[in-house]
C-alpha beads as a LAMMPS data file, in Angstrom:
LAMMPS data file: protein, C-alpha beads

144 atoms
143 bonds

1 atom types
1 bond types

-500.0 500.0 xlo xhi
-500.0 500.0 ylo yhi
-500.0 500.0 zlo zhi

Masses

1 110.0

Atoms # bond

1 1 1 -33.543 274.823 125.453
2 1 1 -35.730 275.540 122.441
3 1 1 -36.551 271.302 122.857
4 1 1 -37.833 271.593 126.654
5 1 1 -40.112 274.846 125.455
6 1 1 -41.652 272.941 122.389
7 1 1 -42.342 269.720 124.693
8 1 1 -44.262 272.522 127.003
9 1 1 -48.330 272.035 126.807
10 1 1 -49.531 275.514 125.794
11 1 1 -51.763 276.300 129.154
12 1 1 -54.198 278.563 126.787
13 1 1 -55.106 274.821 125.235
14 1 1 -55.753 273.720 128.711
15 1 1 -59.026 276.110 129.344
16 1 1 -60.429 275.491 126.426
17 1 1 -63.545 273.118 125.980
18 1 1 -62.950 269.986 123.737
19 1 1 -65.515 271.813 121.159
20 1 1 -64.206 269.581 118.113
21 1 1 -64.368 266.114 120.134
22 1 1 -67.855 266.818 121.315
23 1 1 -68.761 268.028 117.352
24 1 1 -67.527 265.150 116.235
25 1 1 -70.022 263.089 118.464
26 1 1 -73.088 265.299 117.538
27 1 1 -71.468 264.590 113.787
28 1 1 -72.096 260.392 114.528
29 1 1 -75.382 260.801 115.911
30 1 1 -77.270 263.161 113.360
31 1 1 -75.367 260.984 110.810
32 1 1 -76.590 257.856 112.414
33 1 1 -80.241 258.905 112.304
34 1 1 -79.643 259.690 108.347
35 1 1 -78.297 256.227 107.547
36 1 1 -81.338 254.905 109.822
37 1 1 -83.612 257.032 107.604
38 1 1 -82.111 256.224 104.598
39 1 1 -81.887 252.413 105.128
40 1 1 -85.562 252.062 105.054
41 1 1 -86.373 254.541 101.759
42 1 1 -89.196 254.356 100.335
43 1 1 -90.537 252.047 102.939
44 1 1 -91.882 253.497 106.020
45 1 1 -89.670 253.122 109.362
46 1 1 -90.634 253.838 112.626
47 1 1 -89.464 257.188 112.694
48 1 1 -88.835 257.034 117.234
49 1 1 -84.939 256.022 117.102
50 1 1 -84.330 259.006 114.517
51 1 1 -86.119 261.028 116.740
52 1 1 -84.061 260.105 119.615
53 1 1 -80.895 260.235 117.815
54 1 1 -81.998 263.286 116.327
55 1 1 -82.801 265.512 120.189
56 1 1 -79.348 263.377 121.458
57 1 1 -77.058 265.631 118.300
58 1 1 -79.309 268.753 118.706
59 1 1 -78.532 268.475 122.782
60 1 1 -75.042 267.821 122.122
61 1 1 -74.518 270.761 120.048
62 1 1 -76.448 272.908 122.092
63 1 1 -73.820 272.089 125.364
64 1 1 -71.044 272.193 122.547
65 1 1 -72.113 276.145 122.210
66 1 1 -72.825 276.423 125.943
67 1 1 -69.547 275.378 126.579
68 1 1 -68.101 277.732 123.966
69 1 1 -69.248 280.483 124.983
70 1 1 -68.463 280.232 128.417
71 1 1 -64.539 280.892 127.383
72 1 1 -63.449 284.450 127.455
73 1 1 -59.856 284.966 126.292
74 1 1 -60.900 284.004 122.776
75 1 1 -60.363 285.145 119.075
76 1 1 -63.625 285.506 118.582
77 1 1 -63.259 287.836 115.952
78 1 1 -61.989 285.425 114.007
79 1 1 -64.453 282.884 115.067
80 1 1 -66.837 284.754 113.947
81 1 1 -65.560 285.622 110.737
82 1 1 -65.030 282.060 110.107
83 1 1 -68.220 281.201 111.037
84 1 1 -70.114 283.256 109.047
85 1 1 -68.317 282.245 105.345
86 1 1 -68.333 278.515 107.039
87 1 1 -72.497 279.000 107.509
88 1 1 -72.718 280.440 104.320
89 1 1 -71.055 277.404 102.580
90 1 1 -73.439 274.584 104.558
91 1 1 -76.796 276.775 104.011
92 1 1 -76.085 276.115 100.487
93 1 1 -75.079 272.513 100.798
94 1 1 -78.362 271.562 102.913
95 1 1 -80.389 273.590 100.388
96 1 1 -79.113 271.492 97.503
97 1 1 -79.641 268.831 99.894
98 1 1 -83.486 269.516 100.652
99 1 1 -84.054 269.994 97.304
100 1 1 -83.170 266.509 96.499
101 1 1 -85.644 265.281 99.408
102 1 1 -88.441 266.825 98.315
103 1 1 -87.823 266.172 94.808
104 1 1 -87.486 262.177 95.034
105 1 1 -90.902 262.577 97.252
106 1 1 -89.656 261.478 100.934
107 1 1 -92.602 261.119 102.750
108 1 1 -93.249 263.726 105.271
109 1 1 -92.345 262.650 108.650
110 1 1 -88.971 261.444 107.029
111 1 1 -88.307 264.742 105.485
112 1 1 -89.177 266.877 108.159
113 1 1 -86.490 264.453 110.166
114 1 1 -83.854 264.924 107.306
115 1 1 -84.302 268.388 107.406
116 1 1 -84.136 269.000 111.247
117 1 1 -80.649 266.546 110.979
118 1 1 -79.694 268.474 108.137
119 1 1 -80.034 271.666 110.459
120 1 1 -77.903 270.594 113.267
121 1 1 -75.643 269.458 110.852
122 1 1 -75.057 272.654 109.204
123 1 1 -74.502 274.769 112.007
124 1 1 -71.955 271.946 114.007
125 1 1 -69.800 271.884 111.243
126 1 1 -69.436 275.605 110.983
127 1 1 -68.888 275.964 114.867
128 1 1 -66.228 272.986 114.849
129 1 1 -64.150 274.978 111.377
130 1 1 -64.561 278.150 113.597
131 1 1 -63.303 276.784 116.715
132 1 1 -60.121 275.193 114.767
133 1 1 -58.909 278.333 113.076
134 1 1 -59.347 280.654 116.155
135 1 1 -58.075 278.586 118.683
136 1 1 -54.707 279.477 117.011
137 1 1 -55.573 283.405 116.917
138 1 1 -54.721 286.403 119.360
139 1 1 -57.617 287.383 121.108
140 1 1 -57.969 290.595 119.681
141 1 1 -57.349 291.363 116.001
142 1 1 -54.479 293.113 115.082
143 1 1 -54.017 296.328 114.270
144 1 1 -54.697 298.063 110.903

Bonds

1 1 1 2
2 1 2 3
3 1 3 4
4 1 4 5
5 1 5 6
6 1 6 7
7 1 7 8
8 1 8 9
9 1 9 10
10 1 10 11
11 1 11 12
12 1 12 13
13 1 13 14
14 1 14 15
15 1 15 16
16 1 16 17
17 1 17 18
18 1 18 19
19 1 19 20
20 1 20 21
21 1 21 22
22 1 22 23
23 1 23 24
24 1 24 25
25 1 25 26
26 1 26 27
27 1 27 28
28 1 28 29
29 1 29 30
30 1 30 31
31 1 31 32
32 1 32 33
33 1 33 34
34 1 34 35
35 1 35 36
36 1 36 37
37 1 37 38
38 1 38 39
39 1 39 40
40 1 40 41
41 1 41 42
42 1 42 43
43 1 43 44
44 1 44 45
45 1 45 46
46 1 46 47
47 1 47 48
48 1 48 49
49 1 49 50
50 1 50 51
51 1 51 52
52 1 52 53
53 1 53 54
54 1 54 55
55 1 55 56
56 1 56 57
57 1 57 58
58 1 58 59
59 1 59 60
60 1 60 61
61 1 61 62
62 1 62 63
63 1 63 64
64 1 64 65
65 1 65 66
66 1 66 67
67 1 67 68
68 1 68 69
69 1 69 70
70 1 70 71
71 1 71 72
72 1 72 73
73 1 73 74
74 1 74 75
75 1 75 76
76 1 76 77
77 1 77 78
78 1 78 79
79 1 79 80
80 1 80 81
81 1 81 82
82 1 82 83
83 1 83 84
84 1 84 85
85 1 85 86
86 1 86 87
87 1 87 88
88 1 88 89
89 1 89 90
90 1 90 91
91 1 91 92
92 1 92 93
93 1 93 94
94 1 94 95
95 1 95 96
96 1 96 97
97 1 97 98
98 1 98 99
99 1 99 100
100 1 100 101
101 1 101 102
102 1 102 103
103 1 103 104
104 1 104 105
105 1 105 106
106 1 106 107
107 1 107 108
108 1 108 109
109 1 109 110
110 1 110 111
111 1 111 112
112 1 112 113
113 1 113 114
114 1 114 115
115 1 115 116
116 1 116 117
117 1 117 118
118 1 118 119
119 1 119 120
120 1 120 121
121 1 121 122
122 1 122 123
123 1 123 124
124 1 124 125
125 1 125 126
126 1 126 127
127 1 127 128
128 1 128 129
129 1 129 130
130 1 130 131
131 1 131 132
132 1 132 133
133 1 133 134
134 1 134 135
135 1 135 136
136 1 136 137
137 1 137 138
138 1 138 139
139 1 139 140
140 1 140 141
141 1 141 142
142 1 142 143
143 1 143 144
């Protein structure tokens, strides 16, 4: 019995949006521009297909949250809480990160690219840790 209930899809999975899946694509594309970026340092590229690559990860991750937030049975509590430590954590990393742009002197277009990619990246990450943990939550916390 306990066989045919384990082998049972959970339906609660079945509502939710594939947030990590579609993170994970705004995750190739901001990453994608980087490399792009990166490759041509400290030449100077043509900065459209890191633009374009660039608006494709922001749009991405702006459906991503659409999507998101469009769910209502949700542990959002503890989405939230997981957010926030998670946002904390990847503000730091893409300050450390800036910091080492502007202090090897990228020139400014590329920097204000890295920067914008390094934004998008820091708050999919946090959104994609978020989702994972509360997926597997009640919806409302428990009591004290």
């Amino acid at each position: 019995m306990t066989a045919s209930v384990a082998s049972q899809p959970d339906l609660a999975d079945e509502r939710l949006p594939p947030v990590v899946p579609v993170g994970c694509v705004a995750l190739v594309l901001a990453i994608g521009g980087v490399i792009y970026l990166a490759s041509f340092i400290p030449g100077h590229p043509s900065l459209a297909p890191a633009i374009g690559l660039l608006a494709a990860a922001a749009a991405t991750v702006a459906a991503n949250a659409g999507a998101l937030a469009r769910v209502r049975a949700f542990a959002w509590w503890r989405f939230w809480q997981v957010w926030r430590w998670t946002m904390f954590a990847y503000a730091i990393i893409a300050g450390m990160l800036i910091y080492t742009f502007v202090y090897d002197r990228i020139p400014s277009g590329q920097l204000s690219l890295l920067v914008a990619t390094l934004a998008v990246f820091a708050l999919d990450i946090p959104v994609m840790l978020a989702f994972s943990v509360a997926r597997y939550q009640p919806p409302h916390p428990p009591a004290p």
